[in-house]
N, C-alpha and C positions, 0 to 999 in steps of 0.2 A: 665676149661675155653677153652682151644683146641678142647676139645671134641663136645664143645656147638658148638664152630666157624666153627669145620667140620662137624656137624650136618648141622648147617643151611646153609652152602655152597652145601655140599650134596643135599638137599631140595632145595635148588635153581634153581639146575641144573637137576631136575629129570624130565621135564613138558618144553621143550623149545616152546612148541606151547603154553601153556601158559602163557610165560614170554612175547613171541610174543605179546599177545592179547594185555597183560595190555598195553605194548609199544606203539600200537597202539591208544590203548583208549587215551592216554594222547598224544596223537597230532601225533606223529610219522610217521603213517600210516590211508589212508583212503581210504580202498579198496572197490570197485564196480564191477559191474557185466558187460559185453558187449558181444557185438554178433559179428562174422566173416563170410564170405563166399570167397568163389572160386571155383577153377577147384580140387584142390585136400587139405590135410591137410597140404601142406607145403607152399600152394600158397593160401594165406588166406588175406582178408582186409576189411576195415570197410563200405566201399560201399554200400548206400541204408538202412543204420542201424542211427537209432538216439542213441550212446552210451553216456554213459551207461544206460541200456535199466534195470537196477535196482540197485537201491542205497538205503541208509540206509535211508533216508525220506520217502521211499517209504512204510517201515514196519510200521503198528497203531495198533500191540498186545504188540508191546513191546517197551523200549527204546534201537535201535541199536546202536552201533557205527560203525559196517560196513556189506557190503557183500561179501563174497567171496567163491571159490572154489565150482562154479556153475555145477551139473549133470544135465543132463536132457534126454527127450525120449521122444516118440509117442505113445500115446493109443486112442484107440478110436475115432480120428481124432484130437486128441488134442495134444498141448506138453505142459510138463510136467518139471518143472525145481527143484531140490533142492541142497540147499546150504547153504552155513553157516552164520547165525546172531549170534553177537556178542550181547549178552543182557547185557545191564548196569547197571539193575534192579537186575540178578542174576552173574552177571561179568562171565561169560561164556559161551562159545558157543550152540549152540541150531538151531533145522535143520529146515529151511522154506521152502516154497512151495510159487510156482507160476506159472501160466497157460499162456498161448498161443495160439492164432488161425494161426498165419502164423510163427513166430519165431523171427517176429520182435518188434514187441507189447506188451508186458510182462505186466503181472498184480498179481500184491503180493495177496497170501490169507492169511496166516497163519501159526505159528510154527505148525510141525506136529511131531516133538518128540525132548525131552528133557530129562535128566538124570540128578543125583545131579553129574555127571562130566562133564570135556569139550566135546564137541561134535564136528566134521569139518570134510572135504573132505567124504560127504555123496555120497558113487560109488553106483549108480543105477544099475540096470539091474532086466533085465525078463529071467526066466530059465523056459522053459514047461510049458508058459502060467501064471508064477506066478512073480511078482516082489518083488524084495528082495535088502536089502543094508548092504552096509559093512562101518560103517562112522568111522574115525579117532577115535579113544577112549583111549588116552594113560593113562590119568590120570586113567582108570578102572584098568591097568596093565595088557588088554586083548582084543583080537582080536573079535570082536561082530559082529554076521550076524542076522540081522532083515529081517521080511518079512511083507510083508502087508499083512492086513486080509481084509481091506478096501481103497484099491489105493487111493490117496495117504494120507489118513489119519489118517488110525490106525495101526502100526506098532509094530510086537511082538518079544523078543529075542528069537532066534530056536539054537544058539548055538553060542558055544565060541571053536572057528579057532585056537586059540591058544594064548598063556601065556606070556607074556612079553611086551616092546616095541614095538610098530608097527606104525610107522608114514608115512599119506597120503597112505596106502593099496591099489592095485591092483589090481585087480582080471581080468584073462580073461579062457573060456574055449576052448581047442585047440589040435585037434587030441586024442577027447576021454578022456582029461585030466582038471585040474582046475590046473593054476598056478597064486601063487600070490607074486608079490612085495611088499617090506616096506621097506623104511627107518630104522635103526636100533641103530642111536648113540645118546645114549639116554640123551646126557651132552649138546646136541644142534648144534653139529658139520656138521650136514647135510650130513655128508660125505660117508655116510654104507648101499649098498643093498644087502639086500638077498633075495633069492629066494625059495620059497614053492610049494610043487606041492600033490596030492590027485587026487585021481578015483573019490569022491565022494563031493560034495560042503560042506558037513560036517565033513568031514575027514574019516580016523585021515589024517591029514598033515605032511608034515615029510619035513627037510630042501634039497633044492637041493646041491649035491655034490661038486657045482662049487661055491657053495655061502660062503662066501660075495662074488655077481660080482664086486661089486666097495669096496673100499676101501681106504679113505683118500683119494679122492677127493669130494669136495662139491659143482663143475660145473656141477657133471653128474650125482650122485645117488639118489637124493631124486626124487619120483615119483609126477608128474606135469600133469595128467589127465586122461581119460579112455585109456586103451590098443587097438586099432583099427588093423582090416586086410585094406591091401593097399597094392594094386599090386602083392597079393599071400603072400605078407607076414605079420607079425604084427609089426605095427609101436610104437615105448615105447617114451612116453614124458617123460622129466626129468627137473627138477629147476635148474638151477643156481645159487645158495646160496651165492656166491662170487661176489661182495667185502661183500655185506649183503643179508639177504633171501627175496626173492624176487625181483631180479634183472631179471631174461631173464628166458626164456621155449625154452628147445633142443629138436633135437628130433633122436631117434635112428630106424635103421631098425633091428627087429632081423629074421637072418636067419638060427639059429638050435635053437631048442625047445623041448630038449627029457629030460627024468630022469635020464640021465647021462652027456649030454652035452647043452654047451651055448655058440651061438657067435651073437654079432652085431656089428654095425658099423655106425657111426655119417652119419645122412640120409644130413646134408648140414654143411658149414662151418662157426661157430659161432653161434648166436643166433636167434632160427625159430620166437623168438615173445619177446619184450622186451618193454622201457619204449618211450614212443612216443615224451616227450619233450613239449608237452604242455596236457593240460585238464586234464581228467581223470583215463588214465593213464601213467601220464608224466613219474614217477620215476622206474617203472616199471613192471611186467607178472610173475604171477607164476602157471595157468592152465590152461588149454587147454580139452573143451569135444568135439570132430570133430564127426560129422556125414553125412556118403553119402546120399543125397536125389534123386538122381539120377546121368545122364550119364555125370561125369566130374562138378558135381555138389553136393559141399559140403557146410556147414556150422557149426559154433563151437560157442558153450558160452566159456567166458573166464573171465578172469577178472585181474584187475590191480588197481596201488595205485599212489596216490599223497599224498602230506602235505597237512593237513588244514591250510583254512587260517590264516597267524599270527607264522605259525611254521616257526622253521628254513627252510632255503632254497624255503618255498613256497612265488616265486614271481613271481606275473602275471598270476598265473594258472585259 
């Protein structure tokens, strides 16, 4: 009888992003998508944006319950967003696409990949002309880098980064090197980064020295959006999991970066983006993708959550 009871506690606790999901299906959460601009990624506001600029009504391939953890990018003169739908149809996550002419307009097309496990935080990027992603895959029990053969529609697996836990993945390359972030506690604690580094985007990988950099705090270790350079250095978002997941987006400056050492330090005091108090993202922020488009002139998808209506604490939203 114990043995059942610690099975299925064990089981419970192996997949906290998909304990998340279901949480949210059922009223809890209902996260969307919006857009930011400013002078830099710390000085960032809604200004000139109709947010949220993609919600779950938005999707007609599937039934969503929400959107979140928004990438995107520039090809071709166009932008390019994907992010996670939450399908109701197969209760788990699955990566969508949507297009853009200016950054503020957004228009849903279509899931562009699916797995029979969860799929989230879909990290874009272009290496030598090629674009490739690294999307959350923990229920696989494996770190998964896809690439497109067909922007942004047909995506193929090139390789497995590596084995185990890896929640909301990182990736930036920096000084001839690929280092990547993940969350690592895998009972839902939000609280464990470690750090990965490789010569080559498909390894082998090997842990950094200094890792776990966090450890049993769950304000500052889970990763919260793309790794960006600013000011000569690389700026590292982080979630604020505390008092619940999805409460505030931090943000750190790091200034050593090598295969033996690591230091940063909180880029302001408290929290870079959090829950607004009214609308759409009242309750609060857990992504951040910042992009320079020119001189002192930035802009970020993001996204954030409220209750639907009728749930606890949603009044007046």
């Amino acid at each position: 009888m114990l043995t059942r009871v610690f099975t299925r506690m064990a089981h419970g606790l192996q997949n906290f992003r998909q304990r998340d999901s279901y949480a949210r299906i059922a009223g809890e959460h209902k996260w969307s998508i919006g857009m930011l601009a400013g002078p830099s990624p710390l000085q960032l506001g809604p200004a000139g944006f109709a947010n949220p600029v993609l919600e779950a009504q938005d999707v007609m391939d599937c039934r969503a319950a929400y959107l979140a953890d928004p990438f995107m990018l520039k090809a071709a003169g166009q932008w390019h967003m994907l992010f996670e739908v939450l399908n109701l149809d197969s209760t788990k996550g699955e990566i969508g696409w949507a297009t853009s002419e200016d950054a503020k307009t957004w228009t849903y097309r279509q899931i562009v990949l699916a797995e029979s496990f969860h799929l989230s935080y879909p990290y874009l990027f272009e290496w030598n002309h090629e674009f490739y992603m690294i999307p959350e895959s923990t229920g696989a029990g494996t770190l998964r880098l896809y690439k497109a053969f067909e922007f942004p529609l047909r995506w193929s697996l090139v390789g497995i980064l590596l084995r185990g836990y890896f929640a909301d993945p990182s990736i930036v390359h920096h000084n001839g090197k690929w280092w990547l972030f993940a969350e690592t506690a895998s009972g839902g604690q939000c609280d464990t980064l470690r750090l990965y580094w490789a010569d080559d985007l498909l390894g082998p990988w090997q842990e950094h020295p200094r890792s776990p950099l966090i450890a049993g705090d769950s304000h500052i270790a889970r990763p919260a959006g793309r790794i960006v350079p600013v000011d000569g250095c690389l700026m590292r978002f982080a979630q604020d999991c505390y008092p619940e997941y999805g409460t505030a987006v931090r943000a750190f400056a790091i200034s050593e970066l090598t295969p033996t050492g690591y230091a940063e330090s909180a880029c302001c005091q408290g929290a870079l983006l959090a829950g607004s108090g009214v609308g759409w993202n009242r309750l609060g922020m857990h992504h951040i993708d910042a992009h320079c488009i020119g001189d002192q002139q930035w802009i970020a998808c993001v996204d954030g959550f409220r209750r639907i209506a009728g749930a606890p604490q949603e009044v007046g939203a």
